[in-house]
C-alpha positions in Angstrom: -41.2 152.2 -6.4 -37.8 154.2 -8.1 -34.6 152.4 -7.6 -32.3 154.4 -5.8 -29.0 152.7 -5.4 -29.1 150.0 -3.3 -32.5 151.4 -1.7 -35.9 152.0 -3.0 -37.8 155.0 -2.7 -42.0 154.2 -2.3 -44.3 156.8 -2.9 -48.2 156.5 -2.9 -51.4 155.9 -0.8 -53.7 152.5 -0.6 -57.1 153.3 1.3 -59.7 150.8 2.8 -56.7 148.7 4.5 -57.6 146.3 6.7 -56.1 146.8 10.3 -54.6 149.3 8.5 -54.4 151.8 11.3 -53.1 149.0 13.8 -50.7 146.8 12.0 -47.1 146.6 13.1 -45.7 144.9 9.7 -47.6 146.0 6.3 -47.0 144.0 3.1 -46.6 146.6 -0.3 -47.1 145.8 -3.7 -46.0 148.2 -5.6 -45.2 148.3 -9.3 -41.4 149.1 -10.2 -40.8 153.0 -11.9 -37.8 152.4 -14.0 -38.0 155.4 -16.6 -38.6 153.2 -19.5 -41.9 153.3 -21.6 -43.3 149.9 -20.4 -47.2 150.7 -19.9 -47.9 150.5 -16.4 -50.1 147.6 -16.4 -47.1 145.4 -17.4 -44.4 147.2 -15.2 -42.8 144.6 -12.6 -44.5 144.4 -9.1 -42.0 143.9 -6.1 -43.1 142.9 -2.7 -42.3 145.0 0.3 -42.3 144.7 4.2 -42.7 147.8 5.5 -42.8 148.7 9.7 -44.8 151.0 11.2 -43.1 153.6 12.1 -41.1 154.1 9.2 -39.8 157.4 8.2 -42.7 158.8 5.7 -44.9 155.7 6.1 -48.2 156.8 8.0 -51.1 155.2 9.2 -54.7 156.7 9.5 -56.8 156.8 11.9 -59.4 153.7 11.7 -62.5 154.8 9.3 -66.3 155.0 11.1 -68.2 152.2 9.2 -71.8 151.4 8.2 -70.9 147.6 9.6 -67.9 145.3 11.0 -67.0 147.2 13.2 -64.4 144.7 14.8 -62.5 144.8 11.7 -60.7 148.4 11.8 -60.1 149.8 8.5 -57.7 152.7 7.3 -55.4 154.3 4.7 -52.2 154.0 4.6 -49.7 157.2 2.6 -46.1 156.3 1.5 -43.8 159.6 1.1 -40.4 158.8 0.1 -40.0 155.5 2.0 -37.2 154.2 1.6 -36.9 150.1 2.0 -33.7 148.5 1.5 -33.5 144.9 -0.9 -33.4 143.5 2.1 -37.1 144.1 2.5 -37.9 142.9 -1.0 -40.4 139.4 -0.4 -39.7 136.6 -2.1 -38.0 138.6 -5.3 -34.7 140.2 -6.3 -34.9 142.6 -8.9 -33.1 141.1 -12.1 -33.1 138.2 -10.9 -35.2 134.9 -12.3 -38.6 135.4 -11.4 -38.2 138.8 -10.6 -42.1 139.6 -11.5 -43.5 136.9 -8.5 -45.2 140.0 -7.0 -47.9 139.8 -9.3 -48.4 135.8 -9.0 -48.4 136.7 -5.7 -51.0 139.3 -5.1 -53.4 137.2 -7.7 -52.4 134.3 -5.6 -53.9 136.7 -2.7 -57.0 138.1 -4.5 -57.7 133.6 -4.8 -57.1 133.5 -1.1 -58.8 136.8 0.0 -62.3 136.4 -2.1 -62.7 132.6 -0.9 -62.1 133.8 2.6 -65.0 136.0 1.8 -67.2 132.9 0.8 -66.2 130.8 3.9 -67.5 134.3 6.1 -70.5 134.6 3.8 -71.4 130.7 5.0 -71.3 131.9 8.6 -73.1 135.1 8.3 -76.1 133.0 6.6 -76.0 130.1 9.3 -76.1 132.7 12.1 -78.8 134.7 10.2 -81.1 131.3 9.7 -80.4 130.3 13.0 -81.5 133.6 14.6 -84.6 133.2 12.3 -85.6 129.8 12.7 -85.9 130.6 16.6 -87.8 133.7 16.1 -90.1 131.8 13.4 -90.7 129.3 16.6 -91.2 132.1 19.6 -93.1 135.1 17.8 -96.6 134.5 17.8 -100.0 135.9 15.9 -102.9 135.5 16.2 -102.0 133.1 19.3 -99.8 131.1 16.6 -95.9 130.7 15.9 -95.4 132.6 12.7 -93.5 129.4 11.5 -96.8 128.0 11.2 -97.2 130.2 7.9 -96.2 129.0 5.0 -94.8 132.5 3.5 -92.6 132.2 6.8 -91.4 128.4 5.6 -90.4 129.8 2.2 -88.2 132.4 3.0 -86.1 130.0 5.8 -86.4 127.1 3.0 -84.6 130.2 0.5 -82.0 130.7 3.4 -81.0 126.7 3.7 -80.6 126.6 0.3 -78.4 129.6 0.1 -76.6 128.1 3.4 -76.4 124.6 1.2 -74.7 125.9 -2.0 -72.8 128.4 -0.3 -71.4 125.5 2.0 -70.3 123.4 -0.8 -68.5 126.0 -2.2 -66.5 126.4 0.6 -66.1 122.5 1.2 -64.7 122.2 -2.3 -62.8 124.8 -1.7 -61.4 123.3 1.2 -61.2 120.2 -0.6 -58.9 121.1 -3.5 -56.5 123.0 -0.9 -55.9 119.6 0.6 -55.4 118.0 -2.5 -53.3 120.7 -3.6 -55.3 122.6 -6.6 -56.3 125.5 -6.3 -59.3 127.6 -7.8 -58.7 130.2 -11.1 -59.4 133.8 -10.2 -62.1 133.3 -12.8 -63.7 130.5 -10.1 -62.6 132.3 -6.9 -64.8 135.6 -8.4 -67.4 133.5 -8.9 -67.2 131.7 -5.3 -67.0 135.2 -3.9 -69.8 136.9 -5.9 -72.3 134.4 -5.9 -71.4 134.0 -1.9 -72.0 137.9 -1.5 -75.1 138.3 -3.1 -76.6 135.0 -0.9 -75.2 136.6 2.1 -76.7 139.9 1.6 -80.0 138.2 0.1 -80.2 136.6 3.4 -79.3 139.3 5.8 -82.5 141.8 4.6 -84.5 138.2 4.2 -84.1 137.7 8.4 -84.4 141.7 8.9 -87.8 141.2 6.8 -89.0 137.8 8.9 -88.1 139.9 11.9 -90.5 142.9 10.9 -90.4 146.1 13.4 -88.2 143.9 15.5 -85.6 143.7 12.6 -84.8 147.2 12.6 -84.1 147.7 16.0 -80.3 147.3 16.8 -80.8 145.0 20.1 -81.6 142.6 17.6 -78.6 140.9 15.8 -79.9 140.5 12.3 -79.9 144.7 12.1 -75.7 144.1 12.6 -75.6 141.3 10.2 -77.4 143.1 7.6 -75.1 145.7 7.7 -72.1 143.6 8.0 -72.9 141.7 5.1 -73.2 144.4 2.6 -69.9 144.9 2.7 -69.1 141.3 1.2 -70.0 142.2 -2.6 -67.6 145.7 -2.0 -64.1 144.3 -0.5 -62.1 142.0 -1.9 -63.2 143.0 -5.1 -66.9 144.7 -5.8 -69.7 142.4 -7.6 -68.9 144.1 -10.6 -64.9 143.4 -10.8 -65.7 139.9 -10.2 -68.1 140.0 -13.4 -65.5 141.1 -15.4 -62.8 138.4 -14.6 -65.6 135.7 -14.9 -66.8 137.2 -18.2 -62.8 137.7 -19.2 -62.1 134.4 -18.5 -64.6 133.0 -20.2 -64.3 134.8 -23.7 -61.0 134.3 -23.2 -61.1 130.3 -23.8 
């Protein structure tokens, strides 16, 4: 973002948007060019609300996905946009506090990667649903297939990934009404260890489901692909390493 009088100019693209190619109202953090030799990293961030429709501002089309499909995704290019302050969030530049966009998009990276916990929890409860009724009704050898023990321990693995998973969430949920909130340091870890169960579990159910698994009128082939995506948005497994890790060695 340039200053330009009592307007600023936005330039720039930001790809794999949520509802990027749908959303009326976008909200842009962008970091503040004012011709001085400040490194980037530690340039002020300003919060803008952009419409669609806006003069330079222009909205993919929505991407074709290997899973959640209901969740369009997009890319979004800013050419010369040109918001007024009175599309600034929260902030006035100058002004005390000035550099809330940054507390704010970390207070949304906290928000965003627990979200992705609390969707992790039901993506395993559906998948060990979907298996422990398939465990019951698929037979061999004239017997349910939960009658082998193999069979038990990969739904026992699942409810226990369900059961740490859950109270993640719960103490998640449980600080929020006390009015704490996690670290980005705890919020990576909710997210990645999340993640990985959900995916772990996903390609668990495809396995218990065999042939069956693989064909896409059965559900567990959608959730398996809709739960990779877990350890890539919001930050990939290995971002959320590094603010664990940073955090840590940083005490």
């Amino acid at each position: 973002a340039v200053r330009d009088g009592d307007e600023y100019v936005l330039n720039g693209n930001k790809t794999f948007i949520t509802n990027g190619p749908y959303a009326d109202t976008i909200v842009f953090y962008a970091k503040l060019d004012d011709s001085s030799d400040t490194p980037l990293r530690q340039r002020p961030v300003l919060t803008f609300i952009l419409d669609s429709g806006m003069p330079g501002l222009e909205q993919s089309k929505p991407f074709r996905k290997m899973g959640l499909h209901s969740s369009p995704t997009g890319e979004l290019f800013l050419t010369d946009v040109r918001a007024g302050t009175d599309r600034l969030l929260g902030e006035t530049e100058g002004a005390p506090g000035a550099n809330e966009g940054r507390a704010s998009a970390k207070g949304n990276f906290v928000t965003e990667r627990a979200g992705v916990a609390a969707m992790s929890l039901g993506l395993i409860e559906e998948c060990l649903r979907l298996s422990v009724q398939y465990a019951k009704d698929r037979l061999l050898w004239e017997r349910p297939i939960a009658e082998f023990q193999l069979i038990q321990l990969k739904l026992a693995r699942m409810e226990i990934a369900r059961l740490n998973v859950e109270n993640l969430v719960f103490r998640h949920i449980e600080m929020s009404a006390a009015g704490k909130s996690l670290t980005l340091a705890e919020a990576s870890a909710m997210k990645l260890y999340s993640a990985q169960a959900a995916s772990e579990v996903a390609m668990e159910a495809v396995q218990l489901f065999g042939g069956n698994g693989y064909m896409s009128e059965f559900r567990v082939e959608q959730l398996a692909r809709d739960a990779k995506v877990f350890q890539i948005y919001a930050g990939t497994d290995e971002i959320q390493v590094t603010h664990i890790a940073r955090d840590l060695l940083g005490r």
